[in-house]
Biotite code that builds the C-alpha atoms (Angstrom):
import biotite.structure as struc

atoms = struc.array([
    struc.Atom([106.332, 90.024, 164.012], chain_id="A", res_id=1, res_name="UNK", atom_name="CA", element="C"),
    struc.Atom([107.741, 93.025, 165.175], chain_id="A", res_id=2, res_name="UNK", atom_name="CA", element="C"),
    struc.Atom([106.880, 96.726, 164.173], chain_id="A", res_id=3, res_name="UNK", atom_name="CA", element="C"),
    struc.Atom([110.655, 97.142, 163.182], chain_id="A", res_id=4, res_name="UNK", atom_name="CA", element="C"),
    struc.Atom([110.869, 94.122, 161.127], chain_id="A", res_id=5, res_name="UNK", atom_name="CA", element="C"),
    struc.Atom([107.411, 94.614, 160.053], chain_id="A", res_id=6, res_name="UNK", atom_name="CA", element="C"),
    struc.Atom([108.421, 97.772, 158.562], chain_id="A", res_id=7, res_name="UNK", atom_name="CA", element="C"),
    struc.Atom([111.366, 96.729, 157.316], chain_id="A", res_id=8, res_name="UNK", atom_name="CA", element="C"),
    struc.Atom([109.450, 94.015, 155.601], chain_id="A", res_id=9, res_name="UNK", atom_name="CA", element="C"),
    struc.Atom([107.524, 96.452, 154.423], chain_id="A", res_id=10, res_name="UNK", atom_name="CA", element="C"),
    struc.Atom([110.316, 99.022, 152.422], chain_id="A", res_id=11, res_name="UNK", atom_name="CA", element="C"),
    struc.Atom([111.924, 95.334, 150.737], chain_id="A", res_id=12, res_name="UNK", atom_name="CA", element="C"),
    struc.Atom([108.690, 94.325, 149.485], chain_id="A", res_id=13, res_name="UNK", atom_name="CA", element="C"),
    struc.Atom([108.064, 97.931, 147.590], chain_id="A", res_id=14, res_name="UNK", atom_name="CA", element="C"),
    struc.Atom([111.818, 98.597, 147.312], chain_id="A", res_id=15, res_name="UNK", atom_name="CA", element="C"),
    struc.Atom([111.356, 94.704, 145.089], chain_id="A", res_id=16, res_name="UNK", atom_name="CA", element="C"),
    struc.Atom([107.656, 96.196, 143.123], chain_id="A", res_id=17, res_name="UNK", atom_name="CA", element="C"),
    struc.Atom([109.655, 99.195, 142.389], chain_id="A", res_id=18, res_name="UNK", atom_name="CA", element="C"),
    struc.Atom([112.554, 97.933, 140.663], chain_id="A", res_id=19, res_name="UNK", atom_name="CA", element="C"),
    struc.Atom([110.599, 95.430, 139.023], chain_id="A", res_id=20, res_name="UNK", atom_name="CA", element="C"),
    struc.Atom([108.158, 98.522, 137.168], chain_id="A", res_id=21, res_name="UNK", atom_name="CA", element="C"),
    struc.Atom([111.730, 100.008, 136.338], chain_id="A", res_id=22, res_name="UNK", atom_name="CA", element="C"),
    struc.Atom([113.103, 97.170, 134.783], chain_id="A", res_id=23, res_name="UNK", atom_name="CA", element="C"),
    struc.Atom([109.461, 96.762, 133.043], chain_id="A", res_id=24, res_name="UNK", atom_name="CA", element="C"),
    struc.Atom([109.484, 100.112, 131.798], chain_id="A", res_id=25, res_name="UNK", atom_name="CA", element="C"),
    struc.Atom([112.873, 100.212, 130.501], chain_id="A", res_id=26, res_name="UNK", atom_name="CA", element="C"),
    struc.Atom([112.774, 96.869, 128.513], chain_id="A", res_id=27, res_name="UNK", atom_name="CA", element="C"),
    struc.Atom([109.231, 98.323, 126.623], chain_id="A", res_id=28, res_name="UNK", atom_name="CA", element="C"),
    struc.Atom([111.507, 101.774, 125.884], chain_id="A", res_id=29, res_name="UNK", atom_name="CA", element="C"),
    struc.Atom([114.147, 99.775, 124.134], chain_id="A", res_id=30, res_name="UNK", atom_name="CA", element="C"),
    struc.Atom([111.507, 97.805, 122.674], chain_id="A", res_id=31, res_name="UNK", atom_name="CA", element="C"),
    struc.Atom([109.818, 100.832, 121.518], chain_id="A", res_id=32, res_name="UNK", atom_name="CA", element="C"),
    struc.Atom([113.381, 102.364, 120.685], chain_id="A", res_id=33, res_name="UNK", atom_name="CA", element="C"),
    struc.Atom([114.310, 99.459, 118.191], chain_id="A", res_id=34, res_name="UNK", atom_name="CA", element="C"),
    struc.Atom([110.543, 99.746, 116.633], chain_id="A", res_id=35, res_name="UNK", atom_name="CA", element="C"),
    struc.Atom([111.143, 103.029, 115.547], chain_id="A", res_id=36, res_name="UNK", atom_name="CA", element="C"),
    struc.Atom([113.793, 102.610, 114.036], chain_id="A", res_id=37, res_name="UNK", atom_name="CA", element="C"),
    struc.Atom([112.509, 99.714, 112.210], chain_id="A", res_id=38, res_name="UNK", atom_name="CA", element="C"),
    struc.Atom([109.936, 102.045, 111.040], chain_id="A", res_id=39, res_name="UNK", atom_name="CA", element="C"),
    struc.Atom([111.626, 104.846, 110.293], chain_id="A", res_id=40, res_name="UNK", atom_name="CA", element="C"),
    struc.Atom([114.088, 102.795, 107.808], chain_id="A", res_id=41, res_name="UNK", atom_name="CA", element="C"),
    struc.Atom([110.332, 101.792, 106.560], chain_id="A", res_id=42, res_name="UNK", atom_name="CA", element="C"),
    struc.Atom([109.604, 105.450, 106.021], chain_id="A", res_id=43, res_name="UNK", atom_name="CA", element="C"),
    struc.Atom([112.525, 106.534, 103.941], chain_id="A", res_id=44, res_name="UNK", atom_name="CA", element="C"),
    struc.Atom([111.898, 104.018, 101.328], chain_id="A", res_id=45, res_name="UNK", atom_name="CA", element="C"),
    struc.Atom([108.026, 104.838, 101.781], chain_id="A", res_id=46, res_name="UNK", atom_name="CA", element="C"),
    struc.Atom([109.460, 108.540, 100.908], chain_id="A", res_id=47, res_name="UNK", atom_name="CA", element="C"),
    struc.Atom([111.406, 106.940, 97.714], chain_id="A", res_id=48, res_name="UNK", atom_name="CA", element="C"),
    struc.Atom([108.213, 105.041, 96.826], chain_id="A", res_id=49, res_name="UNK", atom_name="CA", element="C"),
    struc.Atom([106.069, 108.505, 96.905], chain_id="A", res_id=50, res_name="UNK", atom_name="CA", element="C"),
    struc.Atom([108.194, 109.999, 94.547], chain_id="A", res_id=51, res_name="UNK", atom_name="CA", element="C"),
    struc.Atom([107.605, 107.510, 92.099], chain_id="A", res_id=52, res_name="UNK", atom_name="CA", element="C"),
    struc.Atom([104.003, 107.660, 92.306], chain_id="A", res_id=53, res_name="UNK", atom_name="CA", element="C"),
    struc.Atom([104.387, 111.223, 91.616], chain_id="A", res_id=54, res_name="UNK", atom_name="CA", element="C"),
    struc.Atom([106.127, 110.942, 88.405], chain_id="A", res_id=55, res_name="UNK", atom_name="CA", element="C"),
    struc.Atom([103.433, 108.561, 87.548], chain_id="A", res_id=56, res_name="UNK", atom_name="CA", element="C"),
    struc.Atom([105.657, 105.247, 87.811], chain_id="A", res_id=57, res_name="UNK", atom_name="CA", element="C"),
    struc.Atom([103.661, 102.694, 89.437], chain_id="A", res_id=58, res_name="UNK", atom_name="CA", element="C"),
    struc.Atom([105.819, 99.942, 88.097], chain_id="A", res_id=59, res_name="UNK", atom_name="CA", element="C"),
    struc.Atom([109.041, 101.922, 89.770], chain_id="A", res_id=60, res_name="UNK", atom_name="CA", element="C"),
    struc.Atom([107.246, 101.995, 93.295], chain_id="A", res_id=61, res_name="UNK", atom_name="CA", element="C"),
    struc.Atom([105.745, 98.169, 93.133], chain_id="A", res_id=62, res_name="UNK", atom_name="CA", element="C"),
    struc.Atom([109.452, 97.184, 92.249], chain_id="A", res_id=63, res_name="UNK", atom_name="CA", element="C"),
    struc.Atom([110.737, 99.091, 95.008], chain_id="A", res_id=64, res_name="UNK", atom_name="CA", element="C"),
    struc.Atom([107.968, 97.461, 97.262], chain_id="A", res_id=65, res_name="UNK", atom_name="CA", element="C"),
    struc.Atom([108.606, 94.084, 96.338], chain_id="A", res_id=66, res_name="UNK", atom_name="CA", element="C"),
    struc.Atom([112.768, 94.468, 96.759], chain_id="A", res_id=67, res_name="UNK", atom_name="CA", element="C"),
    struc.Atom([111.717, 96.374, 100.469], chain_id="A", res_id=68, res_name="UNK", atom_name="CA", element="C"),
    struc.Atom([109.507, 93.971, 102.343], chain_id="A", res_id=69, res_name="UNK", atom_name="CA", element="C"),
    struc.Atom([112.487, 91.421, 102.202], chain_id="A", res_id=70, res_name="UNK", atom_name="CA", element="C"),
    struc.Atom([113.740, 92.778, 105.147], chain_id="A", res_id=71, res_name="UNK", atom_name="CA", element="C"),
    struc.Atom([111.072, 94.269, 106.996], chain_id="A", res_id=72, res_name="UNK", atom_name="CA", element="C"),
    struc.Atom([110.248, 91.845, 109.865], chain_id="A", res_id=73, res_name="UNK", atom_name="CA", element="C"),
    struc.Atom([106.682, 92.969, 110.750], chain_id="A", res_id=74, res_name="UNK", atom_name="CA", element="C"),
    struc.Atom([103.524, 94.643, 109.436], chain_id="A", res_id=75, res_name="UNK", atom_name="CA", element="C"),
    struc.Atom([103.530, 97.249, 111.970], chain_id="A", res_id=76, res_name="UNK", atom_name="CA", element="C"),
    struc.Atom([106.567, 98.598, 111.209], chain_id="A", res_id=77, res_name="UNK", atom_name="CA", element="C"),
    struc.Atom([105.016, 99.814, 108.084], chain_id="A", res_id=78, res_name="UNK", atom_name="CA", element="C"),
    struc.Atom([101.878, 100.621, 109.209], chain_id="A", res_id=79, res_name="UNK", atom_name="CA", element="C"),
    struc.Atom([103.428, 103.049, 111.879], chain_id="A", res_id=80, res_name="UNK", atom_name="CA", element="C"),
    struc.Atom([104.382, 105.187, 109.584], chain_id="A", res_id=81, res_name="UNK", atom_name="CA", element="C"),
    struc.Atom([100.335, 106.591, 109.873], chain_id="A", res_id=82, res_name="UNK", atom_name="CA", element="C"),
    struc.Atom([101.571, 108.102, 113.724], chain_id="A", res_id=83, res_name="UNK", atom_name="CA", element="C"),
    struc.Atom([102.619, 111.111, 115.253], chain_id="A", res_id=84, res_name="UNK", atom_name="CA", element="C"),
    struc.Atom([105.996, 112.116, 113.740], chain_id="A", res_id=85, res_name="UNK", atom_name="CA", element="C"),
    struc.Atom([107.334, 112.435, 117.501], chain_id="A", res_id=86, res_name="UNK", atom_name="CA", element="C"),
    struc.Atom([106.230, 109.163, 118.004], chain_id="A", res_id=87, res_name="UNK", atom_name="CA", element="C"),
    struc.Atom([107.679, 107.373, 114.840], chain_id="A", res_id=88, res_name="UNK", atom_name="CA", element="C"),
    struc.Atom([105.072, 108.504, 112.477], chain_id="A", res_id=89, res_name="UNK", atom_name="CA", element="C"),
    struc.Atom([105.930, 110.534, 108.935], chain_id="A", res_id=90, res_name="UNK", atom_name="CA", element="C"),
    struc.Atom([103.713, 113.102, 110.316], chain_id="A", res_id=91, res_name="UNK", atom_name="CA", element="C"),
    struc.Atom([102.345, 115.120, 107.327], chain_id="A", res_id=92, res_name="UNK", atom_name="CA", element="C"),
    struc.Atom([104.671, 116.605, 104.759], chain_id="A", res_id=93, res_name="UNK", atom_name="CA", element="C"),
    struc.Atom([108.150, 116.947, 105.176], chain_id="A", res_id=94, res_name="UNK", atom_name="CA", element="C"),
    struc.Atom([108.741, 119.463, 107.374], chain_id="A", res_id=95, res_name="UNK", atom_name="CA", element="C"),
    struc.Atom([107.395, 118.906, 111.160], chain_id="A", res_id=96, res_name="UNK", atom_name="CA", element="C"),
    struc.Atom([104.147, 121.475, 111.937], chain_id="A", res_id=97, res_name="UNK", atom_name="CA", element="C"),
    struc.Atom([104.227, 122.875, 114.880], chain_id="A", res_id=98, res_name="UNK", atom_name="CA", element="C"),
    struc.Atom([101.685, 121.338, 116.898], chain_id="A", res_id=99, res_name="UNK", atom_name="CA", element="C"),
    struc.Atom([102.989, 117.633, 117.376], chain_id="A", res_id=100, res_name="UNK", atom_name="CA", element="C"),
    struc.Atom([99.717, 116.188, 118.130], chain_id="A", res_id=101, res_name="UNK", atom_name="CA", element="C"),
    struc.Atom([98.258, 117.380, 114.416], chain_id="A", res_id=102, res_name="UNK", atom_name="CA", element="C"),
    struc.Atom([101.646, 116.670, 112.514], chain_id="A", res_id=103, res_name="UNK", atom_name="CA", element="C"),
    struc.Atom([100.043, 113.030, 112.181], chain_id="A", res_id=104, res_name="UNK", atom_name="CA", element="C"),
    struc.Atom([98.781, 111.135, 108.989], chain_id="A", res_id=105, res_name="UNK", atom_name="CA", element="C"),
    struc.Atom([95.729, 109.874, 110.435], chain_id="A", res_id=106, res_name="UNK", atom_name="CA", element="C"),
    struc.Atom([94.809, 112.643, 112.797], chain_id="A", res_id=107, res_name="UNK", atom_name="CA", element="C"),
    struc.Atom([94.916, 115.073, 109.767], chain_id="A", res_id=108, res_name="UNK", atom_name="CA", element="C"),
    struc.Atom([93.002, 112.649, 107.275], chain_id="A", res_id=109, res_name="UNK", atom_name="CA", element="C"),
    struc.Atom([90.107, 112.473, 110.074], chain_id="A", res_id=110, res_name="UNK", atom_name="CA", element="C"),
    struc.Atom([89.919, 116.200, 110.537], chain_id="A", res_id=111, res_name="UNK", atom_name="CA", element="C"),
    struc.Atom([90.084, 116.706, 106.679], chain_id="A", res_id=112, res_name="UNK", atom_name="CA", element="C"),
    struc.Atom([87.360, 114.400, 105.822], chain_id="A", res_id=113, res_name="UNK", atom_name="CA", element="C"),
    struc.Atom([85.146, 116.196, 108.706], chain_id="A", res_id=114, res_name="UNK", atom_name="CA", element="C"),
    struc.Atom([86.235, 119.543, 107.514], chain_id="A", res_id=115, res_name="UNK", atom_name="CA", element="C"),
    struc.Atom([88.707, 121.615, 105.098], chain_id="A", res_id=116, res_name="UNK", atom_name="CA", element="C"),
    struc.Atom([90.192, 124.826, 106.972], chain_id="A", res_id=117, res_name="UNK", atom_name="CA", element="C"),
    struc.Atom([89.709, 127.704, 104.744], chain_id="A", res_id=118, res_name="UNK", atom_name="CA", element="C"),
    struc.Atom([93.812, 128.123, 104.343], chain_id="A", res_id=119, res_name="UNK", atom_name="CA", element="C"),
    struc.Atom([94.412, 124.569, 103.297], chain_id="A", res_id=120, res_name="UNK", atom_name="CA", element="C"),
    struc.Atom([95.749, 126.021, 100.053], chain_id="A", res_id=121, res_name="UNK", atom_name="CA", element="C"),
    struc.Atom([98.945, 126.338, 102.645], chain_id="A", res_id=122, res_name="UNK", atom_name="CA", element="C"),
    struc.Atom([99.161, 122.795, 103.432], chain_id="A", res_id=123, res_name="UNK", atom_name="CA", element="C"),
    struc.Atom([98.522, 121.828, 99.302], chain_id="A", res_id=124, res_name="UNK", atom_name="CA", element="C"),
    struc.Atom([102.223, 120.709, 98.936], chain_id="A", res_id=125, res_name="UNK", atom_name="CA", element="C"),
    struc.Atom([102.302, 118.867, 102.186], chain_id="A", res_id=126, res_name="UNK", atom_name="CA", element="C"),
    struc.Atom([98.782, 117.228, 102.204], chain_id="A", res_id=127, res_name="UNK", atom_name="CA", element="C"),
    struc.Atom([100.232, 116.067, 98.245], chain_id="A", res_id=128, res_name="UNK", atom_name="CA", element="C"),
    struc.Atom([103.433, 114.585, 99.634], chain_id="A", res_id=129, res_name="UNK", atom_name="CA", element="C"),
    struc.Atom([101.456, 112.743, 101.920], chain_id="A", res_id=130, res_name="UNK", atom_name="CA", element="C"),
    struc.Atom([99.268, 111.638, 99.821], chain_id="A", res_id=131, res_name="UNK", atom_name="CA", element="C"),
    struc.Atom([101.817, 109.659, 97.315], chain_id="A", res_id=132, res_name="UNK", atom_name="CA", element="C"),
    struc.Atom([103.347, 108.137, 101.166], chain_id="A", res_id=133, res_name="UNK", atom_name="CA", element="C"),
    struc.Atom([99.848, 106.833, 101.616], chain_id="A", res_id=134, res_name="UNK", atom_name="CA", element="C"),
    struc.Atom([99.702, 105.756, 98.049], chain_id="A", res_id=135, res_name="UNK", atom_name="CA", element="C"),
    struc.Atom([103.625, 103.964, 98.735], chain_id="A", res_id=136, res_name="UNK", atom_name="CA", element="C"),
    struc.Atom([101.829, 102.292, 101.985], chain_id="A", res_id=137, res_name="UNK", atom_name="CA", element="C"),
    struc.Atom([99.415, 100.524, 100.196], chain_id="A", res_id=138, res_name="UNK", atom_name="CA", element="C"),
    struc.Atom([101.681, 99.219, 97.755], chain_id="A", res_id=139, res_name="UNK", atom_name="CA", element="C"),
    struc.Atom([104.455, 98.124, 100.345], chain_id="A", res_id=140, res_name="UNK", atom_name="CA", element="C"),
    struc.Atom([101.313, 96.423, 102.474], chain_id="A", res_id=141, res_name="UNK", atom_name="CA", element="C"),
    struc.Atom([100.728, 94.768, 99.171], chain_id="A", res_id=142, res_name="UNK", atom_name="CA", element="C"),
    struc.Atom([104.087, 93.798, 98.429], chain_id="A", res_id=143, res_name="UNK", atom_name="CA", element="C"),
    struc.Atom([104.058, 92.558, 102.904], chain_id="A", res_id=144, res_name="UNK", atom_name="CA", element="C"),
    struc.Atom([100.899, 90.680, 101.806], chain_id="A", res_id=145, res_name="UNK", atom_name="CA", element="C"),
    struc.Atom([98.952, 88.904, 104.693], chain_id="A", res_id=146, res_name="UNK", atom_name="CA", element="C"),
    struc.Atom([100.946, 85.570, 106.049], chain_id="A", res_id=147, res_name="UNK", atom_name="CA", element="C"),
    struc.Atom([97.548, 83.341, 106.360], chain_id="A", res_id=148, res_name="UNK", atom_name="CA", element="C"),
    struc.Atom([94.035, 82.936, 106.223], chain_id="A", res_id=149, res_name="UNK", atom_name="CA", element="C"),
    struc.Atom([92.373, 83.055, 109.072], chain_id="A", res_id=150, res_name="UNK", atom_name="CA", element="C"),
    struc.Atom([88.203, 83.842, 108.752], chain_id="A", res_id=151, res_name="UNK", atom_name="CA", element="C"),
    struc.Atom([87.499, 86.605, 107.642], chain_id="A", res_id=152, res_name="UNK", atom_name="CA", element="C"),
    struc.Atom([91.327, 87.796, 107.785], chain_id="A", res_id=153, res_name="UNK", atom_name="CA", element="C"),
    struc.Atom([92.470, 86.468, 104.167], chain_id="A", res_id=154, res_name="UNK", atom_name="CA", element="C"),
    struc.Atom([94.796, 87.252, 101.836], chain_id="A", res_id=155, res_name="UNK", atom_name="CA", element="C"),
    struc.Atom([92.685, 88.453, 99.276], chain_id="A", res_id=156, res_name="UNK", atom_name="CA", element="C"),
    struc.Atom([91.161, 90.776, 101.715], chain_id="A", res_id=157, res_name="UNK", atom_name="CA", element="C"),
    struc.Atom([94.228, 92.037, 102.550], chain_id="A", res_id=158, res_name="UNK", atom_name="CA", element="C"),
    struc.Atom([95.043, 92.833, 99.191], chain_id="A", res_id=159, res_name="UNK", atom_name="CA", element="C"),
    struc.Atom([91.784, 94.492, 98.280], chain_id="A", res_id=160, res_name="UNK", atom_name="CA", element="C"),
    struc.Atom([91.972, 97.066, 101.674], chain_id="A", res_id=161, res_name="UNK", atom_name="CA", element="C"),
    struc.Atom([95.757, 97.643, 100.638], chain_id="A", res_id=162, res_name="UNK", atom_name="CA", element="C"),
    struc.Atom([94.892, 98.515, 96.888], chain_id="A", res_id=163, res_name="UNK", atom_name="CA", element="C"),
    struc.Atom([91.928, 100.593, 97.874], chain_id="A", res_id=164, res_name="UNK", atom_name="CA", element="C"),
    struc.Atom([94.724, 102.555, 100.452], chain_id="A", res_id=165, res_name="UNK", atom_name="CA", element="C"),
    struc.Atom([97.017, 102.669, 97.403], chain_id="A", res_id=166, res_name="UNK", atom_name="CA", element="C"),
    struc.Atom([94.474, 104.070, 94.897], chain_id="A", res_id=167, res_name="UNK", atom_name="CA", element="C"),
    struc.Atom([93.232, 106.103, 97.397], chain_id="A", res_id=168, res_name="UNK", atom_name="CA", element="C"),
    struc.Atom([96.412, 107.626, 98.145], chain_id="A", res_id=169, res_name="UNK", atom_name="CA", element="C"),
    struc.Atom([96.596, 109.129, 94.686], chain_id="A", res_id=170, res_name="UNK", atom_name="CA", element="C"),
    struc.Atom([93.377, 110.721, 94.675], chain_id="A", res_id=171, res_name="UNK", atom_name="CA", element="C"),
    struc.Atom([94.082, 112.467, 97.930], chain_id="A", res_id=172, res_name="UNK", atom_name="CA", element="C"),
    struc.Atom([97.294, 113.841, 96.306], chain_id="A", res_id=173, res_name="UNK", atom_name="CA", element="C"),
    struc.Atom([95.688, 114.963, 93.147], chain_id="A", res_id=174, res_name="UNK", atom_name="CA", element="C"),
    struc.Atom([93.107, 116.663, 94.765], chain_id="A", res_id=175, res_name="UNK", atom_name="CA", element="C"),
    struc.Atom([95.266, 118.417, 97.053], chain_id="A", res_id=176, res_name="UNK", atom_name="CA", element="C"),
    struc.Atom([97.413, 119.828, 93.911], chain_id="A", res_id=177, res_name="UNK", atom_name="CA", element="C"),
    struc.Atom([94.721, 121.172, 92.727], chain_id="A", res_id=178, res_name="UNK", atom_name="CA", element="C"),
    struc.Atom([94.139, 122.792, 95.849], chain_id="A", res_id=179, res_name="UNK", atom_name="CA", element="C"),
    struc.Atom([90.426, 121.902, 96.287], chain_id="A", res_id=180, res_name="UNK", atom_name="CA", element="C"),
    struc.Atom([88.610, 122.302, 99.445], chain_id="A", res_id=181, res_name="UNK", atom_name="CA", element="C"),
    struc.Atom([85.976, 119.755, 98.686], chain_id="A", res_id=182, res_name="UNK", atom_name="CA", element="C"),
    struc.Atom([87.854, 117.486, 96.809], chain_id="A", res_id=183, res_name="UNK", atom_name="CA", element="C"),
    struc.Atom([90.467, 117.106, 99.601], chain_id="A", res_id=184, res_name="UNK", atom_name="CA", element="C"),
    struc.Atom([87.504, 116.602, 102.003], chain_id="A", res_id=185, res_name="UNK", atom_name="CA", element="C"),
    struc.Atom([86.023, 113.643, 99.535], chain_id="A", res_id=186, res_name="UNK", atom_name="CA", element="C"),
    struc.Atom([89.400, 112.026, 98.567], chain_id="A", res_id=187, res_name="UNK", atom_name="CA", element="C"),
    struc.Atom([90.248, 111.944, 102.893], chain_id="A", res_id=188, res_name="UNK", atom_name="CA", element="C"),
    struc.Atom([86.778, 110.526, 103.662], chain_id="A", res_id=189, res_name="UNK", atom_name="CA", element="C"),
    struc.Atom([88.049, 107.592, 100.759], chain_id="A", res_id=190, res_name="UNK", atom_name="CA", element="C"),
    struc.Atom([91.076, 106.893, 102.519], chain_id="A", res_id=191, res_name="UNK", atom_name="CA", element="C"),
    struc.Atom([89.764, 107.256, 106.178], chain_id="A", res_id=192, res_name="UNK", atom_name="CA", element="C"),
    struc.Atom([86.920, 104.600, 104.313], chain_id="A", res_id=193, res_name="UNK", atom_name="CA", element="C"),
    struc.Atom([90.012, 102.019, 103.221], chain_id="A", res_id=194, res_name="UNK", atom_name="CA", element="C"),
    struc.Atom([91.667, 102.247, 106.218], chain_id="A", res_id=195, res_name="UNK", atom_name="CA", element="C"),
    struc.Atom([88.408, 101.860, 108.714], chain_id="A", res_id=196, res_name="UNK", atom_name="CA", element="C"),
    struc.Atom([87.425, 99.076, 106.513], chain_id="A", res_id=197, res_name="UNK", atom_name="CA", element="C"),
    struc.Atom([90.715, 97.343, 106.907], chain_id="A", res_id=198, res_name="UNK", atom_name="CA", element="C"),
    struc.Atom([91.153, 97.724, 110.598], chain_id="A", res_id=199, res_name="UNK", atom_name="CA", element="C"),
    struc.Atom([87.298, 95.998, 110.726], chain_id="A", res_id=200, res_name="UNK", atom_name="CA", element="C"),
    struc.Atom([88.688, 92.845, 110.052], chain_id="A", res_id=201, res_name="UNK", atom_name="CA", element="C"),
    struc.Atom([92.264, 93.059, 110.351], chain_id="A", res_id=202, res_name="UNK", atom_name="CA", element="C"),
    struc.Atom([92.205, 94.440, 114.328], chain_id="A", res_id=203, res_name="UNK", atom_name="CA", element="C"),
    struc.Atom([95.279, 93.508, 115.435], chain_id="A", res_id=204, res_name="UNK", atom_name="CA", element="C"),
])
């Protein structure tokens, strides 16, 4: 072989690799592209769902639940809803905070049940709003319900982690009403608890 056509070999072989990681990396975009907006359809009825928690109408948000997971395809799509809001998370409250990497449901929940920031009075009507979406989450992932057992993956299970979420939920909004450095920092250790507890068994 030649040092010409070697090289020439060579640039066709990488030129090949190359457009190959292209065409790899653009399919998982507009994969990624139609998750989100799976998700974020998810997340305005999870928004819907929180306001009936709120006014104290469980029945409301279960029947909203129930009517909603008819048409979402997969568990993740729900469960998403716990990211970065530039990433296709709810991020925490409605309006976006201005670091990206904080404005996250479980990022915040972690930090709160480690440690309440003296201001957090600030955040009270955010961290509350949050708090019913978590509360909606565990009722939709109810309503989802887990396909089969498998070991120690059940349905029962399933339910149990997803009403503790739920429950929860409510405490961490209550308690962040009332503005309550401690009590925020106990109700997010109880939902950090439901959802490490959940992700124990149910890993993928």
């Amino acid at each position: 072989m030649t040092t010409k056509f070697r090289a020439m070999f060579i640039v066709m072989v990488l030129t090949a690799v190359f457009s190959l990681v292209i065409l790899s990396a653009q399919s998982q975009a507009g994969d990624d592209d139609e998750d989100i907006k799976a998700a974020k359809a998810v997340q305005v009825t999870l928004k819907k769902m929180g306001e009936s928690f709120k006014k104290g109408e469980k029945a409301e948000a279960k029947k909203t639940a129930v009517e909603a997971v008819k048409k979402i395809e997969e568990t993740k799509h729900i469960m998403m809803a716990f990211r970065q809001r530039n990433k296709g998370g709810m991020g925490v409250g409605e309006k976006a905070g201005t670091n990206p990497a904080k404005d996250c449901i479980e990022t915040t929940l972690r930090d709160l049940a480690r440690d309440v920031p003296a201001g957090v009075a600030k955040q009270a009507e955010a961290l509350e709003t949050t708090g019913y979406w978590i509360a909606a989450l565990g009722e939709m992932s109810i309503a989802k319900g887990w396909p089969k057992d498998q070991g120690k993956k059940t349905k029962k299970a399933w339910t149990a982690y997803s009403e503790e979420m739920r429950e929860a939920g409510i405490e961490f909004a209550k308690a962040a009403a009332a503005k309550g450095g401690q009590e925020i920092k106990k109700a997010a250790g109880k939902v950090n608890s439901a959802c490490n507890n959940c992700h124990s068994i149910f890993k993928d």
